[in-house]
C-alpha positions, 0 to 999 in steps of 0.5 A: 648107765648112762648120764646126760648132762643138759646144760642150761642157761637163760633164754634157753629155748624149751621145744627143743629139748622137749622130745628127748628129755620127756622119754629120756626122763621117763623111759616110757618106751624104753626096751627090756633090758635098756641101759638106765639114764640119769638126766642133770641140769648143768649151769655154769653157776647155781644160779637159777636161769630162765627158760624162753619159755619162763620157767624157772630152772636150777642146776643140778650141778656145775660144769667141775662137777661132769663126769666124762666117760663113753656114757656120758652125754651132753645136751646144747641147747639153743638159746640168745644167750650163747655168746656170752662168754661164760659159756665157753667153759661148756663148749671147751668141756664138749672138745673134751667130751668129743675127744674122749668118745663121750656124745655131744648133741647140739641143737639150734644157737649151740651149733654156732658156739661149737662151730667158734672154736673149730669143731665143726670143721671137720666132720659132717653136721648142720645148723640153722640153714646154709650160710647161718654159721658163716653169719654167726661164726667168723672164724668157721671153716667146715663149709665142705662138712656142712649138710642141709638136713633137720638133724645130721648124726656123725657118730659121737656129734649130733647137731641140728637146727631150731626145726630139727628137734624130733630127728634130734630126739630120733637119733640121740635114742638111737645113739643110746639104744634105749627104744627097740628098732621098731618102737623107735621107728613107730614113735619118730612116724607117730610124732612126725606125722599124727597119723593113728596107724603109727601110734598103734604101731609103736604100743604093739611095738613095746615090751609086755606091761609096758603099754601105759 
């Protein structure tokens, strides 16, 4: 089983962790036989934040109470609030995440807080466009690693840009192989383009019964 950890704080922005949290959540496109998911909200207190979107959330548990394994992952979202300075305990948790070969995805403002202490360095990643690190990030060093894509998947580190988020989506499901290949690939073309061949495509593409 795997359980994603999304970790929230004020100003959050919610588009980006539309995609991925709805069919993570509800497992509607989900292959026979998929791992189950357990989704947590995850703040640095219990104290209830608030979206940019104002909508209201309360932590399902505390930064202490994270489980890191292999099946663990922890979503970063963007948000103005990033460098308030508690939220350093969740960029030192996803270090441990990284070294422990658990999945860190970061989106949008918390590619910055990763980039602050190094660890974007030294593997390939993105952010929100050519120079936005530098700008945000003094001591940030990974230039040479840095790739001008909407989302860059590098094994266990997935980072993308406030404009990313549906490729975001496509590779933490692929990082977790919950969709078929083919459901996978049907679903990211249907949302990316609108196109209805793609939407028929992707229900031909599910498990019998699971059409709905």
């Amino acid at each position: 089983m795997f359980t994603i950890y999304v970790y929230v704080l004020d100003t959050l922005a919610d588009w980006e962790l539309g995609y991925v949290m709805a069919e993570l959540n509800s497992g509607r496109f989900f292959k026979e036989g998929a791992p189950c998911v357990s989704l947590k909200t995850v703040g640095d207190s219990k104290k209830p934040i608030q979206t940019m979107g104002g909508l209201t959330i309360v932590p399902d548990c505390l930064i202490d109470d994270m489980v890191v394994r292999e099946t663990s992952v922890l979503l970063l979202p963007g948000a103005n609030t990033w460098n308030a300075p508690k939220h350093g305990a969740i960029i030192q948790k996803a270090s441990e995440f990284l070294s422990l070969g658990a999945t860190v995805c970061a989106i949008c403002g918390a590619t910055a807080a990763l980039a602050n202490i190094g660890l974007l360095d030294h593997r390939p990643h993105t952010s929100n466009g050519p120079g936005f690190l530098e700008m945000v990030s003094p001591g940030y060093q990974g230039q040479s690693f840095y790739i001008d894509e909407p989302s860059v998947a590098d094994g266990n580190l997935i980072t993308a840009s406030s404009t990313g988020a549906l490729l975001w989506a496509k590779q933490i499901i692929e990082r977790l192989g919950v969709f078929g290949a083919e459901t996978l690939e049907a679903w990211y073309a249907y949302f990316r383009t609108g196109e209805p061949k793609h939407f028929f495509a992707l229900m031909q593409s599910l498990p019998s019964g699971n059409e709905n």
